[in-house]
PDB file with SEQRES, HELIX, SHEET and CRYST1 records, atoms N, CA, C and O in Angstrom:
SEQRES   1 A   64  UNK UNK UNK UNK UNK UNK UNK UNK UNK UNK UNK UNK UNK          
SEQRES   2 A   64  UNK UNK UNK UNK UNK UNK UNK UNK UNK UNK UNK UNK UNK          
SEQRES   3 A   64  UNK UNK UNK UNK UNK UNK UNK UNK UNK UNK UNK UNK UNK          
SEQRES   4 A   64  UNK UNK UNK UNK UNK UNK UNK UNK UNK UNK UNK UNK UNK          
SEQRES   5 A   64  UNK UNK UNK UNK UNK UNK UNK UNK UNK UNK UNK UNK              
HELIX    1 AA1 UNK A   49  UNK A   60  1                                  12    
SHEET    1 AA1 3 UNK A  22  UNK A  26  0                                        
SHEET    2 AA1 3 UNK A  31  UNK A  35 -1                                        
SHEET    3 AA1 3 UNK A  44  UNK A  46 -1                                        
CRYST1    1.000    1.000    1.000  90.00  90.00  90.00 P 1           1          
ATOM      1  N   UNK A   1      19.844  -4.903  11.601  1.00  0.00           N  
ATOM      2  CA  UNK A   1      19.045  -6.115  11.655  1.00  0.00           C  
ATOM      3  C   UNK A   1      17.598  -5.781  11.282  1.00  0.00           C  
ATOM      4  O   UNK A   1      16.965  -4.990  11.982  1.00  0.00           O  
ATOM      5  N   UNK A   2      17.000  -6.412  10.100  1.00  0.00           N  
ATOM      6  CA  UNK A   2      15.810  -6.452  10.052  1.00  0.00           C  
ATOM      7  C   UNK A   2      14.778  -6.890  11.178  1.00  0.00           C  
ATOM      8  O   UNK A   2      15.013  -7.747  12.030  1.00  0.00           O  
ATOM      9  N   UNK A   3      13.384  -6.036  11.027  1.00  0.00           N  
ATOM     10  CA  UNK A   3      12.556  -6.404  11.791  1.00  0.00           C  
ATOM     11  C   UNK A   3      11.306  -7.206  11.423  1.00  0.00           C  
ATOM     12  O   UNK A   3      10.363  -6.905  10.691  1.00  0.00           O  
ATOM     13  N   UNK A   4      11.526  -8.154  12.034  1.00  0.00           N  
ATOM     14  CA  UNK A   4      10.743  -9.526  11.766  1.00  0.00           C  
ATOM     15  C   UNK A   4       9.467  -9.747  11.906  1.00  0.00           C  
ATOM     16  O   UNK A   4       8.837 -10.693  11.435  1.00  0.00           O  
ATOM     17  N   UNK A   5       8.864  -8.421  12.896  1.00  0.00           N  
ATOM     18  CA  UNK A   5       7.458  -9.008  13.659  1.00  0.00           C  
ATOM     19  C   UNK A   5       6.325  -8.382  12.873  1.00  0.00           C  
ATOM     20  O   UNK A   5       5.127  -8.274  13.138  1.00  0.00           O  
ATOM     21  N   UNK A   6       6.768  -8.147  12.231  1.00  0.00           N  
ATOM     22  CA  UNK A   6       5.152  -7.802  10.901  1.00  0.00           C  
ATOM     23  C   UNK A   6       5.928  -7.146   9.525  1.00  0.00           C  
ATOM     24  O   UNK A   6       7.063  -7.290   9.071  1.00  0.00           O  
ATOM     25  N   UNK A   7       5.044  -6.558   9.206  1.00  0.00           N  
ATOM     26  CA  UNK A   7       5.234  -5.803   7.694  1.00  0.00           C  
ATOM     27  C   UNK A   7       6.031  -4.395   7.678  1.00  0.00           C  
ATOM     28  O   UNK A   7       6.102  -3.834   8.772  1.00  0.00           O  
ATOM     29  N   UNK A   8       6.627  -3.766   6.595  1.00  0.00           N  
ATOM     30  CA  UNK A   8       7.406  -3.001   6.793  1.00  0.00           C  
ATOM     31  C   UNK A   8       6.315  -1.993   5.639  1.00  0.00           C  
ATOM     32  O   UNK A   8       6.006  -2.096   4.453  1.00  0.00           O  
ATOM     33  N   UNK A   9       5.933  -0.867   6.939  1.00  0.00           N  
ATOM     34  CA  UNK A   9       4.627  -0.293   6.115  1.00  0.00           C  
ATOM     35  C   UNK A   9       5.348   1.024   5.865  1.00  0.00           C  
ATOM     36  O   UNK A   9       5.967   1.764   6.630  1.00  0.00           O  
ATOM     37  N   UNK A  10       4.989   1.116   4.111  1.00  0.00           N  
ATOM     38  CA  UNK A  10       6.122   2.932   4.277  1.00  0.00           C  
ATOM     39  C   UNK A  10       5.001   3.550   3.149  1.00  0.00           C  
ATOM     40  O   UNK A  10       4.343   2.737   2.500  1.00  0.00           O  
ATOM     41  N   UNK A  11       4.883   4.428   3.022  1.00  0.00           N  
ATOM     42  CA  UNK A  11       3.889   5.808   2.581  1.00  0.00           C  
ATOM     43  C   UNK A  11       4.633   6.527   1.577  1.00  0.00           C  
ATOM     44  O   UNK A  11       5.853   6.658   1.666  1.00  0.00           O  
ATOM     45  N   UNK A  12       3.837   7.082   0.463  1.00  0.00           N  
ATOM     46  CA  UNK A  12       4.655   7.427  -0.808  1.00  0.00           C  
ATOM     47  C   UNK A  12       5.345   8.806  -0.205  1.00  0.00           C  
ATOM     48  O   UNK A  12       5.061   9.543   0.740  1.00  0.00           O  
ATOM     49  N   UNK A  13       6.161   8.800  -0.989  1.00  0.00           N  
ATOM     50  CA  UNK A  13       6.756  10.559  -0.991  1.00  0.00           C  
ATOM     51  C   UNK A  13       5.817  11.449  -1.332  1.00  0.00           C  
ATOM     52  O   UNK A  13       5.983  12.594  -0.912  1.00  0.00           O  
ATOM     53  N   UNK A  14       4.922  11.232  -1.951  1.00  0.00           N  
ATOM     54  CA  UNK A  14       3.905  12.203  -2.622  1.00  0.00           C  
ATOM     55  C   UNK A  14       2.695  12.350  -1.668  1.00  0.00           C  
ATOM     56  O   UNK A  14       1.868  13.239  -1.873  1.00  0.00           O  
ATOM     57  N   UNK A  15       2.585  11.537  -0.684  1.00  0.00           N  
ATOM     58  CA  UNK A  15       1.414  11.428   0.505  1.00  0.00           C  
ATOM     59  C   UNK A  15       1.153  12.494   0.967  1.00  0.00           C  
ATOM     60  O   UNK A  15       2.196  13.126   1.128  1.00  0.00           O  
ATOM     61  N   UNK A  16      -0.050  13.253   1.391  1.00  0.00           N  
ATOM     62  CA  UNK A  16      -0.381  14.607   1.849  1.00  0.00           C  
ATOM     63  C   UNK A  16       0.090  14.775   3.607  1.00  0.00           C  
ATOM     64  O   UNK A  16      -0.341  14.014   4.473  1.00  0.00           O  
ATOM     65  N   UNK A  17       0.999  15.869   3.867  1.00  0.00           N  
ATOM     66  CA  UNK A  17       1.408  15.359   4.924  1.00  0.00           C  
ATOM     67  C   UNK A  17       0.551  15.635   6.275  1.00  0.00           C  
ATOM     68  O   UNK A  17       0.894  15.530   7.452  1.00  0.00           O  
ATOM     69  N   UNK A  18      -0.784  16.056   5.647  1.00  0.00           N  
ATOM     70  CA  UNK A  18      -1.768  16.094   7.153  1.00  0.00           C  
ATOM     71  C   UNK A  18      -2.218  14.531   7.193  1.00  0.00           C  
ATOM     72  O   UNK A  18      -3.322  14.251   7.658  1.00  0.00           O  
ATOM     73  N   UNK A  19      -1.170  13.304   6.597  1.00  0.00           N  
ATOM     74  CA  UNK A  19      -1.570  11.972   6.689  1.00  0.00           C  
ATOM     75  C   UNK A  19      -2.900  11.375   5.638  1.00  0.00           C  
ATOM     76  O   UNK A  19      -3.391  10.246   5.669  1.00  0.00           O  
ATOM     77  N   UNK A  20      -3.135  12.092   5.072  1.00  0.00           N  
ATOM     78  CA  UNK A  20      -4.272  11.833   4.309  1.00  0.00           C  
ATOM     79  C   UNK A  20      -3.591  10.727   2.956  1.00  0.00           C  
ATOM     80  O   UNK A  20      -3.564  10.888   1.736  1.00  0.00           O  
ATOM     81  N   UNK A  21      -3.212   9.862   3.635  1.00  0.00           N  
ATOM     82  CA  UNK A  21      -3.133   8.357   2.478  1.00  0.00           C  
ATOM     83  C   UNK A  21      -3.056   7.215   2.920  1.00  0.00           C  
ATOM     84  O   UNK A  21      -3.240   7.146   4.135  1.00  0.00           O  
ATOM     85  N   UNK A  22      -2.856   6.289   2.411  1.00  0.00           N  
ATOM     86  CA  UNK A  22      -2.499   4.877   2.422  1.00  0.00           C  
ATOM     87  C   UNK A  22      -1.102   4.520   2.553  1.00  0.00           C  
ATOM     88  O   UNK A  22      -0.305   5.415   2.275  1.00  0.00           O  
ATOM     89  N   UNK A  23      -0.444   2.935   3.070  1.00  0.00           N  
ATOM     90  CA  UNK A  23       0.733   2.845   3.231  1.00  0.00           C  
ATOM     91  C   UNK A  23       0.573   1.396   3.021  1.00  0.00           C  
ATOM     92  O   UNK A  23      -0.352   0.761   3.526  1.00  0.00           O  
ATOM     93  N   UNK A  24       1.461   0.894   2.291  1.00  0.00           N  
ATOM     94  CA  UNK A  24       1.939  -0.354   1.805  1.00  0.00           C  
ATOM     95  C   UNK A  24       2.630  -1.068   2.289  1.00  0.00           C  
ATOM     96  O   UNK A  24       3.618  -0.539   2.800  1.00  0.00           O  
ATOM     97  N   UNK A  25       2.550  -2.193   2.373  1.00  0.00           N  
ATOM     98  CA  UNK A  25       3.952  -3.106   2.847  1.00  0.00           C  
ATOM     99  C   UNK A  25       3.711  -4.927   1.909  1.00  0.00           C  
ATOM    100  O   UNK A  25       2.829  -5.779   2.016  1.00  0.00           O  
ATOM    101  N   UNK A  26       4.948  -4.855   1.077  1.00  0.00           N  
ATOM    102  CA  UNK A  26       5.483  -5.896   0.713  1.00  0.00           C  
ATOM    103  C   UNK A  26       5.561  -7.145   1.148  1.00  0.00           C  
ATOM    104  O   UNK A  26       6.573  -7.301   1.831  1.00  0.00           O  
ATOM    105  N   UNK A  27       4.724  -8.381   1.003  1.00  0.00           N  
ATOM    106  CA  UNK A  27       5.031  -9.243   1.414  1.00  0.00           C  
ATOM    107  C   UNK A  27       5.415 -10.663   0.228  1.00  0.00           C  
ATOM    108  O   UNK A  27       4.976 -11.800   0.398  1.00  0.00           O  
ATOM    109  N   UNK A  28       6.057 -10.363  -0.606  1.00  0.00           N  
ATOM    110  CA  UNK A  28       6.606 -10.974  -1.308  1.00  0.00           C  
ATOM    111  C   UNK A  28       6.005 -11.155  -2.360  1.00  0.00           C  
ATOM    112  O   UNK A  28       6.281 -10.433  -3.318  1.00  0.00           O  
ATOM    113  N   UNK A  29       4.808 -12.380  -2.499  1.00  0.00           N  
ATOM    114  CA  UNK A  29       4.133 -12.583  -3.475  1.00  0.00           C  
ATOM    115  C   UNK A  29       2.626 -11.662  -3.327  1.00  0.00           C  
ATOM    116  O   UNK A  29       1.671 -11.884  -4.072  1.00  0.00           O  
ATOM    117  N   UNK A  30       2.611 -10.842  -2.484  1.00  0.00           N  
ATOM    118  CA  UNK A  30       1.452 -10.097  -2.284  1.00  0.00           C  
ATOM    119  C   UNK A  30       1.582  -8.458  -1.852  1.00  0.00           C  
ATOM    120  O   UNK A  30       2.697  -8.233  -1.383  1.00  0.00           O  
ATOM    121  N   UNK A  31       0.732  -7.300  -1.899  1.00  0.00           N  
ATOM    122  CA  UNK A  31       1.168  -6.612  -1.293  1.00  0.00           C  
ATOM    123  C   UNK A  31      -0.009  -5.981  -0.172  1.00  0.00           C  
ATOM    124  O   UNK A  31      -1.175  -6.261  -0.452  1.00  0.00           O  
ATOM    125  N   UNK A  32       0.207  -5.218   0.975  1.00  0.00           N  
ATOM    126  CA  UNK A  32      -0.908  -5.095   1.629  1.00  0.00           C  
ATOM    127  C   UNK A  32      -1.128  -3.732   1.917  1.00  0.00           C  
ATOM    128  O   UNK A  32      -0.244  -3.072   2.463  1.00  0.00           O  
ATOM    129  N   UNK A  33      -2.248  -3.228   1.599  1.00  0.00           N  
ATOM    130  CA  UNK A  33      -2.967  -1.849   1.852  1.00  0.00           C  
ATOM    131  C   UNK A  33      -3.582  -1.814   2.878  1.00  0.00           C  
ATOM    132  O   UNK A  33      -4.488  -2.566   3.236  1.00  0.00           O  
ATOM    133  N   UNK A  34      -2.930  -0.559   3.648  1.00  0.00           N  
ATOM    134  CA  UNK A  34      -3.977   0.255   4.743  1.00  0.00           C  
ATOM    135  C   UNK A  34      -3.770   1.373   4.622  1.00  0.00           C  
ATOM    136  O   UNK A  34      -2.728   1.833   4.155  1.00  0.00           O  
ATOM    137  N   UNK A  35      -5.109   2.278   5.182  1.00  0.00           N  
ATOM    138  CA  UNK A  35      -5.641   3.490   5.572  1.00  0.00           C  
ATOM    139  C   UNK A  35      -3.922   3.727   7.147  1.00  0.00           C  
ATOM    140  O   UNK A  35      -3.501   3.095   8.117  1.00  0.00           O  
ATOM    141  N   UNK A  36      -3.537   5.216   6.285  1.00  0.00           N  
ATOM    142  CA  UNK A  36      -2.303   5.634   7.503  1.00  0.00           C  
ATOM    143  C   UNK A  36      -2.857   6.695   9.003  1.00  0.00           C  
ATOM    144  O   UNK A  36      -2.239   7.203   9.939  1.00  0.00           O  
ATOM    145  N   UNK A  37      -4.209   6.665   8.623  1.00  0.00           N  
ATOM    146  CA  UNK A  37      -4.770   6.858   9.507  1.00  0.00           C  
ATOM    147  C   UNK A  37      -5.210   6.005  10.891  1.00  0.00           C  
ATOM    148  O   UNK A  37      -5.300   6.276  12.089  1.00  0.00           O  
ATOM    149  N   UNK A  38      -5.441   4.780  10.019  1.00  0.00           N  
ATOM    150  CA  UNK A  38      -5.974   3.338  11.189  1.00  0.00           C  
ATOM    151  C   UNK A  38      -5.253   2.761  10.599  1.00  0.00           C  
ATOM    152  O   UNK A  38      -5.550   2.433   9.450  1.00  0.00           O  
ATOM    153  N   UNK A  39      -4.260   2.480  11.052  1.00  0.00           N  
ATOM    154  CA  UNK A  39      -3.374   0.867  11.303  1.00  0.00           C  
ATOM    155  C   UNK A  39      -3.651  -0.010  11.640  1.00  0.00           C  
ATOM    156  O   UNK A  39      -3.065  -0.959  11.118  1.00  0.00           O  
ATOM    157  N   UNK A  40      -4.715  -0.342  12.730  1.00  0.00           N  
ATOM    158  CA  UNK A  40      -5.035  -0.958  13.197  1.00  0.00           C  
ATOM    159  C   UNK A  40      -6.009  -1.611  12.756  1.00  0.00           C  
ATOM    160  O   UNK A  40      -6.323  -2.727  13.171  1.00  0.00           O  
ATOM    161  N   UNK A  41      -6.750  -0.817  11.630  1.00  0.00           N  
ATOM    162  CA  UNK A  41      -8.227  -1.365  10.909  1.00  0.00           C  
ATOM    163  C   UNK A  41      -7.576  -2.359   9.702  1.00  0.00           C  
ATOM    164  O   UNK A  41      -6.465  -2.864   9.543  1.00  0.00           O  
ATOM    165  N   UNK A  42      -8.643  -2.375   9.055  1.00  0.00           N  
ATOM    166  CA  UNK A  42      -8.950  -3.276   8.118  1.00  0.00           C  
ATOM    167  C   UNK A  42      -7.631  -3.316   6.730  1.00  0.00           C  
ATOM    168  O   UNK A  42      -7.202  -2.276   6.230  1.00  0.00           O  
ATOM    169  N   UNK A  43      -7.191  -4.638   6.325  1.00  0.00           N  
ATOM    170  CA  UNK A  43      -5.966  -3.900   5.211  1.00  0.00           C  
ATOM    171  C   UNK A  43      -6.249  -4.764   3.960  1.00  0.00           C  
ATOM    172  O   UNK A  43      -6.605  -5.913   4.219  1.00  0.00           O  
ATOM    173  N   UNK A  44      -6.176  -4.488   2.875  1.00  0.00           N  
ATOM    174  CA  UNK A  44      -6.292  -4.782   1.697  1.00  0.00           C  
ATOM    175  C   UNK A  44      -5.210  -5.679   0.862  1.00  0.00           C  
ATOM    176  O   UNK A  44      -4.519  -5.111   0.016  1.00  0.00           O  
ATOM    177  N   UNK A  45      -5.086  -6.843   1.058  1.00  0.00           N  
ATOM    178  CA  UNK A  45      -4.095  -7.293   0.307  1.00  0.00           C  
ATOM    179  C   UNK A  45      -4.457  -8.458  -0.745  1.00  0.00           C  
ATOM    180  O   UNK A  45      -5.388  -9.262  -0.737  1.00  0.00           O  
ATOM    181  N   UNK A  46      -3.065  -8.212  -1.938  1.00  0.00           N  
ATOM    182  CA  UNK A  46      -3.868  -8.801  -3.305  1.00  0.00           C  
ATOM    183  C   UNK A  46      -2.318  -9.130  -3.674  1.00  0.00           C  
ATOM    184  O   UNK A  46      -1.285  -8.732  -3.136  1.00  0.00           O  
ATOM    185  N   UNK A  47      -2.544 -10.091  -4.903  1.00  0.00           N  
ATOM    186  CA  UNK A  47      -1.329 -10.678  -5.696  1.00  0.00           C  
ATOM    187  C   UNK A  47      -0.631  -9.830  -5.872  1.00  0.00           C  
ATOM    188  O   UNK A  47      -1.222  -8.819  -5.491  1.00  0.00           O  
ATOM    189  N   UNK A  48       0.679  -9.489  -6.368  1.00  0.00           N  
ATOM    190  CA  UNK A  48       1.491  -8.403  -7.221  1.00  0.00           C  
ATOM    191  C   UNK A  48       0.905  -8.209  -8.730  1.00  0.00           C  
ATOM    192  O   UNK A  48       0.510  -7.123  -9.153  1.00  0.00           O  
ATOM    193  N   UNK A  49       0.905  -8.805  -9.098  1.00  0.00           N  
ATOM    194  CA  UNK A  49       0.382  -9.005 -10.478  1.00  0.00           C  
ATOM    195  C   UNK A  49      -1.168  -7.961 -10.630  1.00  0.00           C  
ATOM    196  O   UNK A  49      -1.165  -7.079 -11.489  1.00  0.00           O  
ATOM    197  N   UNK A  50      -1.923  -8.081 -10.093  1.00  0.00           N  
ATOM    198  CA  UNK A  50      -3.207  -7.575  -9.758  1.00  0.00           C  
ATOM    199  C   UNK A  50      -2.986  -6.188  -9.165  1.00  0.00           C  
ATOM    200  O   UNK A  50      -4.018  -5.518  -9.206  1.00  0.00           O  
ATOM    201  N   UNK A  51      -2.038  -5.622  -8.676  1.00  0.00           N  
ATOM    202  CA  UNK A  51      -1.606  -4.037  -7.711  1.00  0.00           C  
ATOM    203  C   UNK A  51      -0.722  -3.785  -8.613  1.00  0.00           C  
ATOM    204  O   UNK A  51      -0.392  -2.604  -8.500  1.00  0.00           O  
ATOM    205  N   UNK A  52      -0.129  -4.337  -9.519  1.00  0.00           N  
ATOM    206  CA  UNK A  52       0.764  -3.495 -10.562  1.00  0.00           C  
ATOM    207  C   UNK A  52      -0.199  -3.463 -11.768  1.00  0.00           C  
ATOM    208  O   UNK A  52      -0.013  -2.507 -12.520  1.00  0.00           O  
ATOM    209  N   UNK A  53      -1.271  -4.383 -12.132  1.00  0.00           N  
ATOM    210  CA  UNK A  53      -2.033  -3.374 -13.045  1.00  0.00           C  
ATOM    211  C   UNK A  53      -2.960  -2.254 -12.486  1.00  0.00           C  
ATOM    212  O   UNK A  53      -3.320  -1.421 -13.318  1.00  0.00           O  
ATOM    213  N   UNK A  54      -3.444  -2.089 -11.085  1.00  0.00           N  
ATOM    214  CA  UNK A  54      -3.961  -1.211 -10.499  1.00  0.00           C  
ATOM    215  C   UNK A  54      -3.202   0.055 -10.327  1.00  0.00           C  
ATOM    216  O   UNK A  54      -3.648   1.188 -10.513  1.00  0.00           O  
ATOM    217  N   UNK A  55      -2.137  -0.235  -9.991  1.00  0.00           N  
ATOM    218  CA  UNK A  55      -1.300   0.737 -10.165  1.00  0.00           C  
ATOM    219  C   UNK A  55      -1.082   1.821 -11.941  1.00  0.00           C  
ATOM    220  O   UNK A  55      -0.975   2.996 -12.292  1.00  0.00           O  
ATOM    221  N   UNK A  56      -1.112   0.856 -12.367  1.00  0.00           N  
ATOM    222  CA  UNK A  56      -0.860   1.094 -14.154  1.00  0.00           C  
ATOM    223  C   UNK A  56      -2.107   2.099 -14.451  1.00  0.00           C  
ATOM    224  O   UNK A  56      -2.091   3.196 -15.009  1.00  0.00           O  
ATOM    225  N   UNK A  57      -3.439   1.202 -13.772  1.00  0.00           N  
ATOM    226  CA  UNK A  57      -4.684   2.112 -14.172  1.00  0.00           C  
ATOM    227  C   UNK A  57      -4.612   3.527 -13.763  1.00  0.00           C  
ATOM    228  O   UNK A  57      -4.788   4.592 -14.354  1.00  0.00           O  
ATOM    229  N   UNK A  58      -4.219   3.112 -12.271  1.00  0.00           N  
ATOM    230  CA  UNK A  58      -3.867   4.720 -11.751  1.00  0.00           C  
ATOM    231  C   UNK A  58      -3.647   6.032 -12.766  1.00  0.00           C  
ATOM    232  O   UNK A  58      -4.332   7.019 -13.038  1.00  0.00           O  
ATOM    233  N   UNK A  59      -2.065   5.429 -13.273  1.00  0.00           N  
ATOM    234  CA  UNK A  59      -1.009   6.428 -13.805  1.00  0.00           C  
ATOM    235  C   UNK A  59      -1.617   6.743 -15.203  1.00  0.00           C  
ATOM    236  O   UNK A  59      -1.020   7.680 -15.732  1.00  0.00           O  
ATOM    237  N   UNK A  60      -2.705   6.197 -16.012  1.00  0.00           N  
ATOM    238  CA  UNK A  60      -2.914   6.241 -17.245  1.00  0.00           C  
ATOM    239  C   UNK A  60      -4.219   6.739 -17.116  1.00  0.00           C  
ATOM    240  O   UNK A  60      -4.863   6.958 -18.142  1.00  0.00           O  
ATOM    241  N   UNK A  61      -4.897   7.033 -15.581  1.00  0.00           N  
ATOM    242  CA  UNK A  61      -5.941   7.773 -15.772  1.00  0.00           C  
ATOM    243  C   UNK A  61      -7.168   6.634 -16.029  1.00  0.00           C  
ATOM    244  O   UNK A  61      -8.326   6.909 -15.717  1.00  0.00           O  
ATOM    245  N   UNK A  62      -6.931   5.780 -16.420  1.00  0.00           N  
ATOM    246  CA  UNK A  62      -8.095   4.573 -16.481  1.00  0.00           C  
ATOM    247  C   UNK A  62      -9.126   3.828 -15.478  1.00  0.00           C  
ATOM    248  O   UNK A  62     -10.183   3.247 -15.724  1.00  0.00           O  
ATOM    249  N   UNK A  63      -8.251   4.115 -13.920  1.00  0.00           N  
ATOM    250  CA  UNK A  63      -9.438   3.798 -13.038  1.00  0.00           C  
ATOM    251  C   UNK A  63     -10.367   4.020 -12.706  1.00  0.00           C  
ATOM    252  O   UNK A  63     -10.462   5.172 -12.281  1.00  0.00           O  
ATOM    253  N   UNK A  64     -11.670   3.157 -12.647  1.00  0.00           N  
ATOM    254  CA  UNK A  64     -13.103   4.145 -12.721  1.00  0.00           C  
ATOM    255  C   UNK A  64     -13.814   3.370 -11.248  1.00  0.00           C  
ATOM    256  O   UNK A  64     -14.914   3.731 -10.831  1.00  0.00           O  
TER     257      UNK A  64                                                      
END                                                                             
């Protein structure tokens, strides 16, 4: 049974494992960023559309 009461926050495979990243969670038409350090703080969320070209910039070296 899925769990209903918030977001399903999961951390890349590639994440440094003294915790040093961010963790995502899907919310359909949006996705939401936090620090995996504070959960509790502040989280970043934006269209899909807008985090898959951020993402893109990432991988191509283009983000400045």
């Amino acid at each position: 049974m899925p769990n209903l009461t918030g977001p399903h926050w999961r951390k890349s495979s590639h994440s440094d494992h003294a915790g040093e990243c961010v963790e995502l969670a899907d919310l359909g038409m949006s996705v939401t960023i936090r620090d995996s350090k504070d959960p509790e703080g502040p989280h970043l969320t934006c269209d899909r559309a807008t985090f898959s070209a951020f993402v893109e910039k990432l991988r191509n070296g283009t983000c400045s």
